[in-house]
LUMZA-425070 format. One record per residue (C-alpha): residue in three letters; x, y, z. Coordinates in steps of 0.001 Angstrom, whole numbers, plus 500000, padded with zeros to 6 digits. Layout:
% LUMZA-425070
residu; xx; yy; zz
Ala; X; Y; Z .
...
//
This chain:
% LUMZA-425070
residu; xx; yy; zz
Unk; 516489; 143502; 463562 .
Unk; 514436; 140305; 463128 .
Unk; 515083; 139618; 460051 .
Unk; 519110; 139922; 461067 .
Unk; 518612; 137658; 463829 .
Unk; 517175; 134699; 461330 .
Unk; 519617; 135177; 459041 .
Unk; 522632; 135061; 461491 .
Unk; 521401; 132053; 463835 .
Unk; 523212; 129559; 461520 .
Unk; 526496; 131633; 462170 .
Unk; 529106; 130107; 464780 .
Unk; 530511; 133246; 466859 .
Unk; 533675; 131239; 468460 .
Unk; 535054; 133259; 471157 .
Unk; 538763; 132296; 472288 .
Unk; 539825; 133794; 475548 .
Unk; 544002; 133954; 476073 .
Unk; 543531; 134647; 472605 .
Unk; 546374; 136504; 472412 .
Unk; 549176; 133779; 473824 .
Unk; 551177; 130690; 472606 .
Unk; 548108; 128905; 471235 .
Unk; 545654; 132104; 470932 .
Unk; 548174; 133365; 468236 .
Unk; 548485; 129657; 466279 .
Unk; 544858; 129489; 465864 .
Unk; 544875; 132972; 464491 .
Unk; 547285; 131850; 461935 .
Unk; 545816; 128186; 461370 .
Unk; 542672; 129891; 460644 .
Unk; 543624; 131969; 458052 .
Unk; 544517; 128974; 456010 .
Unk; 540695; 127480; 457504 .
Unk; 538266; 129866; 457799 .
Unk; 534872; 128490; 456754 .
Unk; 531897; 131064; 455988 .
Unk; 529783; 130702; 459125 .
Unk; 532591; 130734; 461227 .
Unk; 534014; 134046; 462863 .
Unk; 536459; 134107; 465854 .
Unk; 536945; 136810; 468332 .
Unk; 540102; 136572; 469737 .
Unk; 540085; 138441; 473615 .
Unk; 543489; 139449; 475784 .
Unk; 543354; 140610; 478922 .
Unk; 543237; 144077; 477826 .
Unk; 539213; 143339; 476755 .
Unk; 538413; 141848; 479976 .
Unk; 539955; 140825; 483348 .
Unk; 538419; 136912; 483182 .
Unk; 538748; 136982; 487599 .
Unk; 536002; 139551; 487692 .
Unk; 532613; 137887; 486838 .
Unk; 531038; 141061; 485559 .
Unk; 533568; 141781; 483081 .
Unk; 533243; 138333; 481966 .
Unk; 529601; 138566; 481207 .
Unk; 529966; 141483; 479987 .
Unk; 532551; 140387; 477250 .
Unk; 530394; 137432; 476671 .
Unk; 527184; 139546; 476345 .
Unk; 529028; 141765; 473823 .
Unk; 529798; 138911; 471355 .
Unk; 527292; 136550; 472238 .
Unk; 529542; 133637; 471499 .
Unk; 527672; 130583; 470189 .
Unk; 531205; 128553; 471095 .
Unk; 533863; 129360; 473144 .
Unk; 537854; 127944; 473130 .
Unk; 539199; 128731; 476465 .
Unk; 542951; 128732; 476849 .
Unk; 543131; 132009; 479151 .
Unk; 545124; 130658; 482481 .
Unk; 547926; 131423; 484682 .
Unk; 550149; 129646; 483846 .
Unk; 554213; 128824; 484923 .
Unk; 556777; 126660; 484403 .
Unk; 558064; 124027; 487157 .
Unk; 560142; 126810; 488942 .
Unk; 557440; 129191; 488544 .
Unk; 554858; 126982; 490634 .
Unk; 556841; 126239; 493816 .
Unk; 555685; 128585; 496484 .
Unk; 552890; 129610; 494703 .
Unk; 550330; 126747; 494452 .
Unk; 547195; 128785; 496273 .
Unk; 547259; 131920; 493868 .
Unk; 547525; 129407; 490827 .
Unk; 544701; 127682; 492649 .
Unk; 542592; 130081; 493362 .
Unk; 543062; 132233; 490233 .
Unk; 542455; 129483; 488034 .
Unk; 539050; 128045; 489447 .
Unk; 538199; 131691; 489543 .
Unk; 538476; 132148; 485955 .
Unk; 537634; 128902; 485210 .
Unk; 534084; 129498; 487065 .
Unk; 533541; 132586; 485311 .
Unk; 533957; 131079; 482158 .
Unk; 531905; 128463; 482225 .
Unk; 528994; 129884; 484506 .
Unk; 528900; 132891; 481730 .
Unk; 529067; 129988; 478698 .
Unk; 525499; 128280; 480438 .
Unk; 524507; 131656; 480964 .
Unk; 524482; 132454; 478063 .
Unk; 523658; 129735; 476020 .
Unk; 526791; 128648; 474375 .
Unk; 526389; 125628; 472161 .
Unk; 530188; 124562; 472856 .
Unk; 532752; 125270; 474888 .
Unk; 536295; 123354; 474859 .
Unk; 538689; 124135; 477387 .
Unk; 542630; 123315; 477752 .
Unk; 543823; 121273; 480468 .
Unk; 547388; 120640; 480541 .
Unk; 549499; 117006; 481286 .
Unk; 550425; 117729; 484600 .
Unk; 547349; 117480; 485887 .
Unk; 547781; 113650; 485931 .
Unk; 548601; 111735; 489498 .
Unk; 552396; 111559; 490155 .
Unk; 552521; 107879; 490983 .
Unk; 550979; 106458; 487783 .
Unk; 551568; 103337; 485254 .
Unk; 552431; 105152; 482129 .
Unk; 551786; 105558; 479265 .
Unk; 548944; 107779; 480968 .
Unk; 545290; 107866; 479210 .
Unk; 542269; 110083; 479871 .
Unk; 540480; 107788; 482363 .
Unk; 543351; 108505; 484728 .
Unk; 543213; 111584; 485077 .
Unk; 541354; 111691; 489149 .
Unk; 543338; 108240; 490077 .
Unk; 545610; 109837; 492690 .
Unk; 547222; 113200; 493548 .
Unk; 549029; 115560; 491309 .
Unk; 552925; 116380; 491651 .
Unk; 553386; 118208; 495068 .
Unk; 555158; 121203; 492783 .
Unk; 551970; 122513; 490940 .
Unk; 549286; 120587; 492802 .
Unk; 547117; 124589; 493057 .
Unk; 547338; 124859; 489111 .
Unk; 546669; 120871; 488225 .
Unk; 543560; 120929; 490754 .
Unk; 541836; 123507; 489444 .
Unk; 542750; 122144; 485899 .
Unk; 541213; 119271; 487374 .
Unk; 537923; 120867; 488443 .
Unk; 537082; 121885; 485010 .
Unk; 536824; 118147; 483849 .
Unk; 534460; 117926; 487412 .
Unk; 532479; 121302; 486612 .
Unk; 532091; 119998; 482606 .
Unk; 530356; 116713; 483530 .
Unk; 528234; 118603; 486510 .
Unk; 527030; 121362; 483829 .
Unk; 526454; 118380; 480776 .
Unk; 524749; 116330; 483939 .
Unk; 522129; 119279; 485772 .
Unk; 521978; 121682; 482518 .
Unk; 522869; 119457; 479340 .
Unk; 525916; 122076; 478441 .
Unk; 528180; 120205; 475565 .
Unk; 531023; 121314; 477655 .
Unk; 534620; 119348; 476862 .
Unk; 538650; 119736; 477528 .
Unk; 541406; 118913; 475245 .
Unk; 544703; 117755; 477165 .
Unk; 547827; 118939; 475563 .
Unk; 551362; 117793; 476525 .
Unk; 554233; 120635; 476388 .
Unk; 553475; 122963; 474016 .
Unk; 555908; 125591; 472348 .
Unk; 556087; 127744; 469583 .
Unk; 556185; 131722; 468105 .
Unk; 554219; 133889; 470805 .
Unk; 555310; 131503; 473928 .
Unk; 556659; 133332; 477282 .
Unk; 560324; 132974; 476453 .
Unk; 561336; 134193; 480382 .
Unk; 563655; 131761; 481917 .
Unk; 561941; 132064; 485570 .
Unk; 558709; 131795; 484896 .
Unk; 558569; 129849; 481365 .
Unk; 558431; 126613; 480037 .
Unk; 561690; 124659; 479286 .
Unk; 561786; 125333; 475259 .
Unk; 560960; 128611; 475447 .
Unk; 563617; 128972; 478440 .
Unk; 566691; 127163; 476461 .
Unk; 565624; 128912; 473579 .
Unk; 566391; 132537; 475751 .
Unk; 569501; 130962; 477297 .
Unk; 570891; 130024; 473880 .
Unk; 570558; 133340; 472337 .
Unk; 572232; 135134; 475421 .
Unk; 574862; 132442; 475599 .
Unk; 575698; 132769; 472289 .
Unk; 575429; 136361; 472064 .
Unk; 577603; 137158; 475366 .
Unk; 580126; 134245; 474269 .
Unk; 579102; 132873; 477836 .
Unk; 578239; 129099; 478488 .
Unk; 574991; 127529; 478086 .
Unk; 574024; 126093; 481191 .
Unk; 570783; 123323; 481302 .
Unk; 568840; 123264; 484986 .
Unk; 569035; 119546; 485700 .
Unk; 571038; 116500; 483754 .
Unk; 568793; 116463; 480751 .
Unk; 567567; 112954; 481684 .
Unk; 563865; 113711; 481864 .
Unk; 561682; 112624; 478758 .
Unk; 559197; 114604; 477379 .
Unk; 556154; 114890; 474931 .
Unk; 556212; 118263; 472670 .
Unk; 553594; 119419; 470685 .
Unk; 553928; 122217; 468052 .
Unk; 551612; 125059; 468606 .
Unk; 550260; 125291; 465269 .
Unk; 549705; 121376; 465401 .
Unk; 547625; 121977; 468699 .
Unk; 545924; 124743; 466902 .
Unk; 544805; 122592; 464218 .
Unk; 543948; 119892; 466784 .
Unk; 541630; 122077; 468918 .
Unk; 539750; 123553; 465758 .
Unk; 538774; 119879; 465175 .
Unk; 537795; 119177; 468816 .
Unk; 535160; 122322; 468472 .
Unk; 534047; 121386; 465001 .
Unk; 534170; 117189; 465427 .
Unk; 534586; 116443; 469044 .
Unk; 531464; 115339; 470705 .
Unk; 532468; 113721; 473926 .
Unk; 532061; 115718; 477587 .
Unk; 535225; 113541; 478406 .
Unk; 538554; 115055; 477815 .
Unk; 541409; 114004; 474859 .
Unk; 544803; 114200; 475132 .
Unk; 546591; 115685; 472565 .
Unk; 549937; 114659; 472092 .
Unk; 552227; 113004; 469441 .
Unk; 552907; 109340; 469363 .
Unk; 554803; 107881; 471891 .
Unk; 558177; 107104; 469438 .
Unk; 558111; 111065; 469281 .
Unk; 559500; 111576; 473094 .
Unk; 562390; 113388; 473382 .
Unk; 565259; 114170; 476484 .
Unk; 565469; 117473; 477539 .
Unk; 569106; 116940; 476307 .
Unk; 567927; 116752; 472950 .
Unk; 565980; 119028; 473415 .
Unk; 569198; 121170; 474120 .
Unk; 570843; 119795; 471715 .
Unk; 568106; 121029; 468520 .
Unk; 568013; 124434; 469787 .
Unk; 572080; 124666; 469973 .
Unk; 571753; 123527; 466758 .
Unk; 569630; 125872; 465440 .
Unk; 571263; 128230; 466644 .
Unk; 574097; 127233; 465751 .
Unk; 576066; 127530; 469016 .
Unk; 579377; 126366; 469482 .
Unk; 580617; 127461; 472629 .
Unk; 580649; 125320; 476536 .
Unk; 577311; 123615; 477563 .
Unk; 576860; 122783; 481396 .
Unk; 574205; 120588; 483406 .
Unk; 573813; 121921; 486832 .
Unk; 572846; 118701; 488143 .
Unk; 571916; 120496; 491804 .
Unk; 568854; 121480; 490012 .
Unk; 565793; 119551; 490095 .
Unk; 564835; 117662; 487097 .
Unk; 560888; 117335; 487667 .
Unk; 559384; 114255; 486854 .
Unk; 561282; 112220; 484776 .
Unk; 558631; 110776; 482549 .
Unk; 555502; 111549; 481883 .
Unk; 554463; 109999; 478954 .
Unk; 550738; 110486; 477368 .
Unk; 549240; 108137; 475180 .
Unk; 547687; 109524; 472015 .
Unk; 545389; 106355; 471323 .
Unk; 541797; 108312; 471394 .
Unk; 543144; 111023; 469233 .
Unk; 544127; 108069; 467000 .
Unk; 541038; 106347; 466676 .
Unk; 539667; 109899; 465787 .
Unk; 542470; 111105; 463379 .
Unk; 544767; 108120; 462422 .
Unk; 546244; 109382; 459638 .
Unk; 547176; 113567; 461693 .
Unk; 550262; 114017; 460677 .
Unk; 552785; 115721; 463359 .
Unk; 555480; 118604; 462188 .
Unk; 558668; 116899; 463657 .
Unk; 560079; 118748; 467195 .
Unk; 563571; 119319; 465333 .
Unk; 561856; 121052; 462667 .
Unk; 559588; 123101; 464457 .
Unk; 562167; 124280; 467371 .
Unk; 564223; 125381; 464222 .
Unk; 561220; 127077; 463204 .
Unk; 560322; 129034; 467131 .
Unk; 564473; 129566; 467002 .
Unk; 564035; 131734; 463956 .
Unk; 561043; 133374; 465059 .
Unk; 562634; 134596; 468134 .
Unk; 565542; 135911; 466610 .
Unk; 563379; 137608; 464339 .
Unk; 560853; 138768; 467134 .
Unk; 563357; 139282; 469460 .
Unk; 562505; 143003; 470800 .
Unk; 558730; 142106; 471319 .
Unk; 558792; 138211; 472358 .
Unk; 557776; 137753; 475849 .
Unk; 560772; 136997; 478186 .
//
């Protein structure tokens, strides 16, 4: 037992928690293409542990003994999703988020890199926005619960490097989509929700109506991009400060374009409507990607056309078991 303890301290045991959602499942396939010998990943769902209860949580971390730990497991929502609910999303969140990282001192985890999302930014804000920004002023009023406790996790990883000298870190993603993403209209994102409207619209022959007038602009990142992204924030990244992760500015697209790929790639050719009642959210909230430069100038970015045509066809293919 000894002699299996010397020969396995070199190995990295990188636990991922939401490891089976939109980015869990990326970084499963990313990795197949860039596995490296003393790396293994352990990919947990909520069916191995409920991540609100702290025993289960150190129990799933004394199990695996993770010597690094991705954490991506949240509750999450889209904009219409969040209204109404802000103290559950608050209070579930910092309750995970607590476990997590209390368990990851605990027990002695060399790394740990969490997601934080772009809406945790203020609401009245110069743009483009940039990581020292991100405690500058209140969050929108709409998800204030989840983009505090998103927040706190930037607080809690400076307070655990600070008293305890964890090398604890957050990567800050704008809107991600993909294969694997919650395509429900309700409670999704606004890809994965077009994407679900599209297919029924063109399936029933009925028209494909957009929440809002397709004004607001938007930063998407690929899931397999961000994949590839956070695998170099745990192997490279050494600051406690956070990193946005986003394309270049030039790559911001409308919502109505947005529309407008996925009709495409699906290809739809029946009546499109804007309910222009609806609320549109913020209309900009552009992320600058100049840290990530200086780290990875030359990253190259699969375009959004390319890889909505790409989540289009998974979904059609995947269509009984996607998430909606």
């Amino acid at each position: 037992k000894l002699l299996q303890g010397s020969m396995t301290s070199e190995k990295k045991v990188i636990l991922v928690t939401g490891g089976s959602g939109l980015i869990g499942k990326a970084i499963q396939k990313v990795i197949k293409n860039d596995q490296r010998e003393d790396e293994e990943y352990i990919f947990l769902s909520s069916k191995d542990a409920n991540l609100l209860n702290k025993n289960e949580t150190f129990s799933v971390f004394e199990r695996y003994q993770p010597t690094h730990v991705i954490h991506l497991a949240a509750l999450v929502g889209g904009l219409y999703a969040h209204i109404g609910h802000n103290c559950d999303f608050f209070r579930d969140n910092m309750t995970m988020n607590d476990n997590i990282l209390e368990a990851s001192h605990k027990l002695k985890v060399k790394k740990l890199v969490s997601c934080l999302s772009t809406c945790i930014f203020p609401d009245k804000t110069t743009y483009p926005i940039d990581e020292t920004m991100v405690h500058n002023g209140p969050p929108h009023h709409t998800n204030f619960g989840y983009s505090y406790a998103k927040r706190m996790m930037d607080v809690l990883n400076k307070a655990y490097n600070e008293e305890h000298g964890c090398m604890f870190t957050s990567v800050v993603p704008c809107n991600i989509f993909g294969p694997h993403d919650n395509f429900n209209v309700s409670q999704g994102h606004v890809i994965p929700g077009l994407i679900n409207k599209a297919y029924e619209a063109k399936k029933n022959g009925t028209p494909f109506e957009i929440w809002g007038t397709g004004r607001a602009l938007r930063q998407f990142i690929y899931s397999e991009d961000l994949a590839k992204l956070f695998i170099w924030a745990l192997r490279e990244y050494e600051e406690i400060d956070p990193i946005i992760l986003a394309p270049d500015e030039a790559d911001e697209v409308s919502i109505k374009d947005i529309a407008e790929m996925i009709l495409e790639a699906f290809d739809f050719k029946g009546e499109v409507k804007y309910l222009t009642d609806r609320p549109d959210g913020q209309l900009v909230k552009t992320a600058s990607n100049a840290k990530l430069r200086r780290y990875l100038p030359e990253f190259k970015f699969m375009s959004t056309r390319l890889a909505i045509k790409e989540t289009v066809q998974w979904y059609i293919n995947n269509f009984e078991n996607a998430k909606k």
